[in-house]
N, C-alpha and C positions, 0 to 999 in steps of 0.2 A: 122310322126314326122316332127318337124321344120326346116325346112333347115339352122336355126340361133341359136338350140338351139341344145345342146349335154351335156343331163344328165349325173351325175355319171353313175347312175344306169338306164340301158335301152338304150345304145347307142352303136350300133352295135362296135364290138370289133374283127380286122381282124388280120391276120399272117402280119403282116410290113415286120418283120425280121425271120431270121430262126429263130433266139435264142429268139423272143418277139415279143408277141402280145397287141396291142394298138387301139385306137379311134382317129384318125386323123381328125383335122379341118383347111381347107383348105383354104387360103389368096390369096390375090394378091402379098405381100410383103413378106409373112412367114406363116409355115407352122407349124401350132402347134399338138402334138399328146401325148396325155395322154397313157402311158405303165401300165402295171399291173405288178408288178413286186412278185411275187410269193415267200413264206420264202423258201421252198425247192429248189428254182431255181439256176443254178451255178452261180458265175460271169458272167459279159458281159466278150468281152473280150477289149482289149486293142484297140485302134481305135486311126483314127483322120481324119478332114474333111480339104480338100483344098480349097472348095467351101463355103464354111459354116460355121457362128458361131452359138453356141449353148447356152443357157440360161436354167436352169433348177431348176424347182420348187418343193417343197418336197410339196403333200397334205393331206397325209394318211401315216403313218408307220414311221419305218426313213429307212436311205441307208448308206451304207459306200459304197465310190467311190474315185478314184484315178483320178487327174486332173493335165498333169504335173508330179513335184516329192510330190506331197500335194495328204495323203490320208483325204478324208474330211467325217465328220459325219455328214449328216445332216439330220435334224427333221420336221414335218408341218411346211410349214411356210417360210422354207431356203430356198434361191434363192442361184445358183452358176454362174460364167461367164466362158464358154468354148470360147477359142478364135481359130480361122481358125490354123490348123498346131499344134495343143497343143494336145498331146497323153491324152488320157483319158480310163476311163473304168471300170473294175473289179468291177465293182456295183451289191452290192448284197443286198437283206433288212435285215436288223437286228432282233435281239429278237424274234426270229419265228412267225413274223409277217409279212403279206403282207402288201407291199408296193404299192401306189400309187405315181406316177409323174409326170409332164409336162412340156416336152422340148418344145423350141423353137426356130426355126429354120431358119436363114435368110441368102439369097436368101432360099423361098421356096422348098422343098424334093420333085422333084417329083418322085422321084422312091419311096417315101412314100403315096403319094397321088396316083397313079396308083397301088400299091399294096392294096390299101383300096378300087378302086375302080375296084378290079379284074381282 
């Protein structure tokens, strides 16, 4: 496989987190990683980064997610802005359908890119 290309389908997909597994594509600036986010899956749960702002893109499915005191719908297509220190979370996908996503993550994850890369 391409070291510049990362299919939907066919691109290795590792444990990131306890709670989700993802395809991480790895920057110099940012660290982007597509989640699979499963219909029977729980919530994430509530978080937030010191280090890090977060961007996230709906590609497949939709999600309700809680960012702040805003829980947000969002469908293919939706872009959100998570800002450094803003509680987020409880993201789950809708309508018994799997969802797909892609955060992005700047200053780079590397405790995300080291767990993809074992």
């Amino acid at each position: 496989m391409s070291e510049f290309l990362f299919p939907l389908d066919g691109s290795p997909i590792h444990q990131i987190r306890p709670d989700l597994k993802g395809t991480v594509c790895e920057g110099e600036g940012v660290t982007l990683v597509r989640w699979d986010i499963p219909a029977d899956r729980s919530p994430t749960p509530i978080h937030s980064h010191t280090d890090h702002e977060q961007f996230t893109i709906i590609v497949t499915g939709s999600v309700e997610t809680t960012v702040g005191d805003q829980v947000l719908i969002l469908h293919p297509g939706d872009m959100c802005r998570i800002d450094r220190n803003v509680p987020h979370g409880k993201t789950r996908a809708l309508n018994g359908i799997n969802a797909v996503l892609i955060d992005v993550f700047s200053p780079p994850r590397d405790e995300y890119v080291a767990a993809a890369r074992g």
